[in-house]
C-alpha positions, 0 to 999 in steps of 0.5 A: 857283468852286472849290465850283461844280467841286466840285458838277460833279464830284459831279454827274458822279460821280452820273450815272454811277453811275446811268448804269451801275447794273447794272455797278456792283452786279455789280462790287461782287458779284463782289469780295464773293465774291472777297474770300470766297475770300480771306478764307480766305488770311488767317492769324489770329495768337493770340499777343499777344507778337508785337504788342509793339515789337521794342525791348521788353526782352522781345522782345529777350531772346526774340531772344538767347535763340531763337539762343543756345539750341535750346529755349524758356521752357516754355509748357505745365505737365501733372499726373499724378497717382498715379505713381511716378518709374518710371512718370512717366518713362513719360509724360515719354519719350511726351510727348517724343515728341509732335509739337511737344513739346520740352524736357520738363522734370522731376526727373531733369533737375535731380537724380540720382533714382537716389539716394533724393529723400529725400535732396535738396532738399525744395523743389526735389523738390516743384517736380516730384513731390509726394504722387505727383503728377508735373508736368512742363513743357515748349514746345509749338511755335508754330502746333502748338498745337491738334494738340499739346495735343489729343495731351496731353490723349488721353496723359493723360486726363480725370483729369490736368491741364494748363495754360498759354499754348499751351493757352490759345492752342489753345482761342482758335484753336478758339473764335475762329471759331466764336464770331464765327459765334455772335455774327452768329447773334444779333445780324443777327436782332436787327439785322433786328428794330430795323431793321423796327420802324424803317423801313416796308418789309419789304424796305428792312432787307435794302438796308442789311445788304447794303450794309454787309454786301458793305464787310465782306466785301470789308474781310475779304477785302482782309486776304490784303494784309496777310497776318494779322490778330489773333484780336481784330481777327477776332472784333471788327472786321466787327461793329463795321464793321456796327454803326457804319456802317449808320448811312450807308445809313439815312440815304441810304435815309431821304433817298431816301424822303422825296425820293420824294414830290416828284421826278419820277423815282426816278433824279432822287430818288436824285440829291438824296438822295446829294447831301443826305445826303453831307456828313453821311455824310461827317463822320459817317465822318470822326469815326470813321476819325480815331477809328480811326486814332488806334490806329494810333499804339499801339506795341502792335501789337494796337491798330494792328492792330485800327484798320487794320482799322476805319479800311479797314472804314469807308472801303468802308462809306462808299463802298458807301453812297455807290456801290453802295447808290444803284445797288442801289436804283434796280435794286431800289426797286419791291421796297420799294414792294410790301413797305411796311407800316404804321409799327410806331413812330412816328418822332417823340415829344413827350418834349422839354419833359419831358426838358427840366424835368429840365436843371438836376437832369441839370447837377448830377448831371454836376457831382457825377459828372463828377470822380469818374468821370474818376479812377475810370476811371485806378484799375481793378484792369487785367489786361495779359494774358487774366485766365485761364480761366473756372472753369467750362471744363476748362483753368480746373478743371485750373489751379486743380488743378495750383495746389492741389498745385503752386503758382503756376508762372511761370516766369522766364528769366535769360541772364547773361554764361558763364564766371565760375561763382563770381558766378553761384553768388552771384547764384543764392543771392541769387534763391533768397532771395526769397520768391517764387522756389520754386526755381531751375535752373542749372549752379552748383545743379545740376551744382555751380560745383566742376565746370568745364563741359569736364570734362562732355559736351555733353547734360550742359550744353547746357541751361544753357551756349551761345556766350556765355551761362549760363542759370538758370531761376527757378520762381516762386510769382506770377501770371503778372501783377499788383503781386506778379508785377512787383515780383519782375521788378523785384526780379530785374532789380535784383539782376542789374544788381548783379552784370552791369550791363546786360549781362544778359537776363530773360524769360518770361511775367511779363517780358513782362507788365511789357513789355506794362504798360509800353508800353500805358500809354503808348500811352495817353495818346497814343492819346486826344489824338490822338482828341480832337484829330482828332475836334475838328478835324472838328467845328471844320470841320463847325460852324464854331465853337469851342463845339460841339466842347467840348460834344460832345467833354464830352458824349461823354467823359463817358459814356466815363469813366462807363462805364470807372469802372463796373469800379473802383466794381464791383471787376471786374478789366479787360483794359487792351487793351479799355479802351484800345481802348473809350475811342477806340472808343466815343467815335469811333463815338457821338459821331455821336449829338451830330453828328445831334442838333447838326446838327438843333438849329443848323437850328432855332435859325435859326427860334426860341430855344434852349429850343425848338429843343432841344426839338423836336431831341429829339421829331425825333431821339431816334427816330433817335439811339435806333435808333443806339444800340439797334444798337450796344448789341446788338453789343457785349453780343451780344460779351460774352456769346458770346466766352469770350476776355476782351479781346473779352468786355471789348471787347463789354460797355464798347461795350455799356455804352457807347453807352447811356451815350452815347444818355443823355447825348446825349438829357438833358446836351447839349440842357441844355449848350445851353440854357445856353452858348446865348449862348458857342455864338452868339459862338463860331460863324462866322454862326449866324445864330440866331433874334433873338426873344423866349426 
């Protein structure tokens, strides 16, 4: 009774889309376009450190420090090279006076230059001035980047240097979107190209990228909602949404061709299609929008971000399918007809018994790789931030320059409890004992801890002293990330808590780095059981059987796991954000790869044995399944070689990389996984209903 209501309301639910075809397009239209409109109101956020949970250490310290003091933790180092003290001051009064510059920090900030710099500490001088070149720091305000540094860059010219974290930001604000502009470039031509040698109409490639393509848009435009989206969620998520959900409108144009040859009517023809193809698209979608929701859970935000973003992605993409494709197409279909052309491929290949030969050889090679491929994927050399710029930009040459002369510059920021001068002293003794700290800055080392701050006018303390705190600056020689980099924050911290308990403060870009580790490492372990866990429970449903999902979900994750050992056996440092993100993506978005191929074989093995079902699922399906595969490749190695950002860079090539792997382990692993758990598939499974004959 209760599937007799459900069929009446799809069956209403049909007839009055193809009943009002023509309002139903024009709806869809006129929200694309307003959604192109209000993609414009949608800021884009480059700043990782605003994903991080508030209660990180980092963000908290951020907090005391932004209102306790005027000023920031400097995000911008700049070269000058062949200067004396007179003219550096120079370019220090005209970078001060660059909008969005403060805090510009150099020598005479530290030392009275008007002795002979000869006299004071050697270390400390060379943190600022050596061999008449002068480096100077600073904070380029948030939101100022691109006017500020493009300032810095016409002061100094294109003999000097800069560096650091709102230059980096900067060039990801004038690369982000153009980039993405570049990657639609190549990849719709290349998308055409599969879908035309896929299909027998000129015309019908255009319904899907316009199906898909009106869900993008109206994905994109929803985000004024939201108010921002991050520059990765910008740059990956409207590729990935075509990429994974063309897919739906494939399927339903491919089931209203075929029903074309035998209903009366083009509109009676449609009507079949959508109900055939619906649960398929529906369980299809399910796996990925479970996949997709899964990130949602991340405590780094950025995941959250990206998989709100995919999640509502395939949802329109579902229902443009389902509503706008249908009403599209019967307005349309006479365009498909008059532009049909001759199959360019054929769509079925008598490879299966020779893919099958090769079951036990494939089975062993799993067996052997399986294992180490699992542990490799744990031991990459990860990278929590960007990983910095390529050597062949300018801001790579010029941080590599200021490296030669200067050193390795991260700065690290300490608040600790004002007014006991005599155990501050100490504990700035202490730091500066470290072999990675080049030299630090506070009122015991500066001023002197002899000299009580009240006898001093404010200007002279109000960079180390406010309300509550003391601040003391620490230059350190480390990347900004890696074991050397943490293990000084910890060595830091620890020193710190010796002499202030808890009641203390660290951050800089180090500090949150460690946050960062911290926090995305555990997001990990949940986001994956959660993927697995939901994406198995809508296998469980859609097959009825225990078996299937373990045999899909091995399938699937052991392309996963292949492809994310590839950078530890390559020795290739990886951005722990896209492996975090690819290892649900990819398993959320190819496992329907396993679901076309399963669906296709349970269908056969009604009407004869395992061996031969398998068989000809492959000569049917590895067409499909490859068209599939071949799409989602595209994109993401279309990403990698057009991004200069190396999270969406990352991002790209494991999706790349990624669904080949899935396509190859769907096509050789899973027919000989179900050749060899035919009889635990049978017990396992509600009905089967398997063919009963001779093997």
């Amino acid at each position: 009774m209760h599937e007799a209501r459900k069929d009446e309301q799809k069956t209403a639910m049909t007839e009055f889309i193809l009943k009002h075809k023509k309002s139903v397009v024009i709806t869809f239209i006129v929200l694309a376009l307003v959604s192109v409109a209000a993609q414009f109101g949608v800021k884009t956020n480059f700043d990782m450190v605003d994903y991080l949970s508030n209660d990180a250490p980092s963000i908290k310290s951020k907090d005391v420090m932004d209102e306790e003091f005027d000023d920031n933790v400097a995000n911008t180092r700049v070269m000058v090279k062949d200067v004396d003290i007179q003219e550096a001051l120079t370019y220090k009064n005209k970078l001060e006076a660059i909008d969005g510059v403060s805090s510009v920090m150099w020598l005479d900030d530290v030392m009275d230059i008007t002795t002979p710099i000869e006299m004071e500490n050697k270390d400390t001088v060379e943190s600022y001035y050596k061999d008449g070149n002068a480096l100077f720091s600073f904070e380029i305000e948030s939101g100022k980047e691109v006017e500020a540094t493009d300032a810095v860059y016409d002061l100094i010219g294109k003999d000097n240097a800069m560096s650091g974290d709102a230059l980096d930001t900067a060039i990801s604000q004038q690369s982000t979107g153009d980039e993405t502009m570049n990657a639609a470039l190549i990849l719709v031509p290349v998308v055409i190209i599969i879908l035309v040698l896929s299909t027998t109409s000129w015309l019908e490639p255009a319904f899907f990228l316009i199906a898909i393509g009106v869900s993008v848009l109206i994905n994109m435009g929803t985000n004024i909602f939201l108010g921002e989206v991050s520059f990765v969620t910008k740059a990956v998520a409207p590729i990935l949404q075509l990429a994974v959900s063309l897919d739906y409108a494939i399927f339903l144009l491919h089931s209203f061709t075929d029903y074309r040859k035998t209903a009366q009517t083009p509109g009676e023809a449609m009507k079949l299609a959508m109900k055939r193809s619906f649960p398929a698209i529906a369980a299809s979608a399910s796996t990925t929008i479970f996949g997709f929701t899964a990130l949602m859970f991340m405590k780094f935000e950025l995941g959250a971000d990206l998989g709100l973003n995919l999640l509502k992605g395939i949802l329109l993409s579902f229902i443009s399918v389902m509503i706008f494709l249908p009403a599209l197409t019967l307005i349309l279909y006479k365009w498909i007809d008059k532009t049909k052309h001759r199959p360019f491929l054929p769509s079925k290949y008598p490879i299966g018994k020779y893919i099958m030969k090769l079951r036990i050889p494939v089975l062993l090679l799993i067996a052997v790789l399986i294992v180490p491929a699992f542990l490799a994927q744990g031991q990459t050399n990860f990278l929590y931030g960007t990983g910095g710029n390529p050597d062949n930009t300018r801001a790579g040459q010029d941080e590599k320059a200021i490296e030669t002369v200067f050193d390795k510059f991260t700065p690290m920021v300490l608040l600790v409890p004002k007014g006991d001068l005599a155990r501050e002293d100490e504990l700035v003794h202490d730091l500066n004992n470290l072999d990675q700290v080049k030299s630090t800055i506070s009122y015991v080392n500066t001023v002197g801890s002899g000299i009580p701050p009240a006898y001093l006018d404010e200007s002279e303390t109000e960079s180390f002293f406010s309300k509550h705190y003391s601040r003391i600056t620490l230059n350190t020689t480390t990347e900004t990330e890696g074991d050397e980099a943490f293990a000084l924050v910890d060595k830091v911290r620890d020193i710190t808590a010796g002499y202030y308990g808890d009641d203390y403060h660290a951050l800089g870009e180090s500090v949150t780095m460690y946050d960062m580790k911290d926090i995305v490492e555990k997001d990990n372990t949940l986001v994956n059981a959660l993927t697995v866990i939901s994406i198995a429970i809508v296998l469980l449903v859609t097959f009825r059987s225990i078996s299937f999902p373990v045999i899909l979900l091995l399938t699937i994750e052991t392309s996963v796991w292949i492809n994310l050992a590839m950078p530890y056996l390559t020795d290739t440092p990886l951005v722990y954000v896209g492996y975090l993100i690819i290892s649900t993506v990819q398993l959320a978005a190819t496992v329907d790869y396993g679901i076309l191929f399963t669906e296709n074989y349970t269908q056969l093995r009604k009407e004869m044995s395992a061996f031969d079902a398998v068989k000809k699922t492959i000569n049917e399906k590895i067409f499909s399944i490859g068209v599939s595969a071949s799409i989602l490749s595209s994109v993401g190695f279309i990403l990698s070689g057009t991004s200069s950002d190396p999270i969406v860079s990352s991002i790209g090539l494991l999706l790349g990389r990624g669904a080949l792997l899935a396509f190859l382990l769907v096509v050789f692993f899973l027919p000989a996984l179900l050749v060899i758990f035919d009889r635990v598939i049978e017990k396992t499974t509600w009905r089967p209903n398997f063919y009963k004959g001779k093997e």
